[in-house]
C-alpha positions in Angstrom: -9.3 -31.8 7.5 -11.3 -30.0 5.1 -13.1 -27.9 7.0 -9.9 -27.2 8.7 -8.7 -25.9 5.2 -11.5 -24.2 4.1 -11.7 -22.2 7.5 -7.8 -21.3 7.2 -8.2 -20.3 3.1 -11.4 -18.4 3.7 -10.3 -16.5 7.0 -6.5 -15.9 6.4 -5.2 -16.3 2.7 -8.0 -15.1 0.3 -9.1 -12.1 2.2 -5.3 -11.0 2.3 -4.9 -11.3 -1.0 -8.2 -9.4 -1.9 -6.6 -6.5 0.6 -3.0 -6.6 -1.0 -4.8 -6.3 -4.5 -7.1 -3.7 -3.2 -4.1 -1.6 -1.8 -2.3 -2.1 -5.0 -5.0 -0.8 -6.7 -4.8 2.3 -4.6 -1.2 2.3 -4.8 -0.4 3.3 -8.7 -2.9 6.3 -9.0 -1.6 7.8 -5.5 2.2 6.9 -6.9 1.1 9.2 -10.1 -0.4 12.0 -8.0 3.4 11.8 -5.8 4.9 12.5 -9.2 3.1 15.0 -10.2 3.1 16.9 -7.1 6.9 16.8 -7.0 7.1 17.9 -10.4 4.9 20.8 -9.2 7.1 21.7 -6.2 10.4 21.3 -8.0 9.2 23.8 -11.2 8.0 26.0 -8.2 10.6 25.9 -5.8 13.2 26.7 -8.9 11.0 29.4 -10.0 10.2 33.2 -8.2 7.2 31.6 -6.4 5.9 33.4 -3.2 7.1 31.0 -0.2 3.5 30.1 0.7 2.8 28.4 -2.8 6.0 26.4 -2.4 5.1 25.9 1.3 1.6 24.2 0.0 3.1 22.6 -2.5 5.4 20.8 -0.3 2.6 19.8 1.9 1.1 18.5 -1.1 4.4 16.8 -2.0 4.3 15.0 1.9 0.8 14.1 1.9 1.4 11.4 -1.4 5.1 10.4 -0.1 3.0 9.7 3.4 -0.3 8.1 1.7 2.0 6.3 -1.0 4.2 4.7 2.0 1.1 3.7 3.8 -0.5 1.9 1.1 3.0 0.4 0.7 2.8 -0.7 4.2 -0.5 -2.5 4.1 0.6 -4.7 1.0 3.5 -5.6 3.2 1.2 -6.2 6.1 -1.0 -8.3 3.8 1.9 -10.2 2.4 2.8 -11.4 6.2 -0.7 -12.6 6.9 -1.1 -14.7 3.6 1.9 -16.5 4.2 0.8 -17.1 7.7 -2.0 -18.5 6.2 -0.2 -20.5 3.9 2.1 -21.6 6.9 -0.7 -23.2 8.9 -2.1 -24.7 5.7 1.7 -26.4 5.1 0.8 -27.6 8.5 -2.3 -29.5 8.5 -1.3 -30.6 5.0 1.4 -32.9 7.5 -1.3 -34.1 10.4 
C-alpha cells in the first residue's frame, strides 16, 4: 500500500499543486497589467484620442482579460486533478 500512495502523491497531488501555485504566481502580475490596461483604455476612450490608440488599447485591454481568464482556468483545472488525487488516496486508505 505504500507504494500505492507514494505513486498516486507523487503522480497526481503534488505536481497539481506545484502547477496551481505556479499559475497563481502568474496570475497576480497578469491581474495588475489587466488593471492597468483598463485604466489606460478608459482615460483614453473618455479623452479626444485618435480611434486607432483606443482600438490598441482595447486589444491590450482583451489580451490580459483573455490571459488573466486562462491562468484562472488552469488553477481550476489543477484544483480538479488534486482532488482526484486525493479521491483515489481516500480510496486505498479503505482496502
Amino acid at each position: 500500500m505504500g507504494a500505492r500512495v507514494l505513486l498516486l502523491v507523487s503522480t497526481t497531488i503534488a505536481p497539481r499543486m506545484g502547477a496551481i501555485a505556479l499559475c497563481t504566481f502568474y496570475l497576480f502580475p497578469e491581474w495588475a497589467a489587466l488593471d492597468r490596461s483598463y485604466h489606460n483604455y478608459q482615460m483614453l476612450a473618455k479623452s479626444e484620442a485618435p480611434v486607432r490608440e483606443v482600438s490598441v488599447a482595447q486589444a491590450a485591454e482583451n489580451r490580459h482579460r483573455i490571459n488573466c481568464v486562462a491562468e484562472g482556468i488552469r488553477i481550476l483545472l489543477g484544483g480538479i486533478m488534486v482532488s482526484i488525487g486525493v479521491h483515489g488516496f481516500c480510496l486505498l486508505a479503505r482496502r
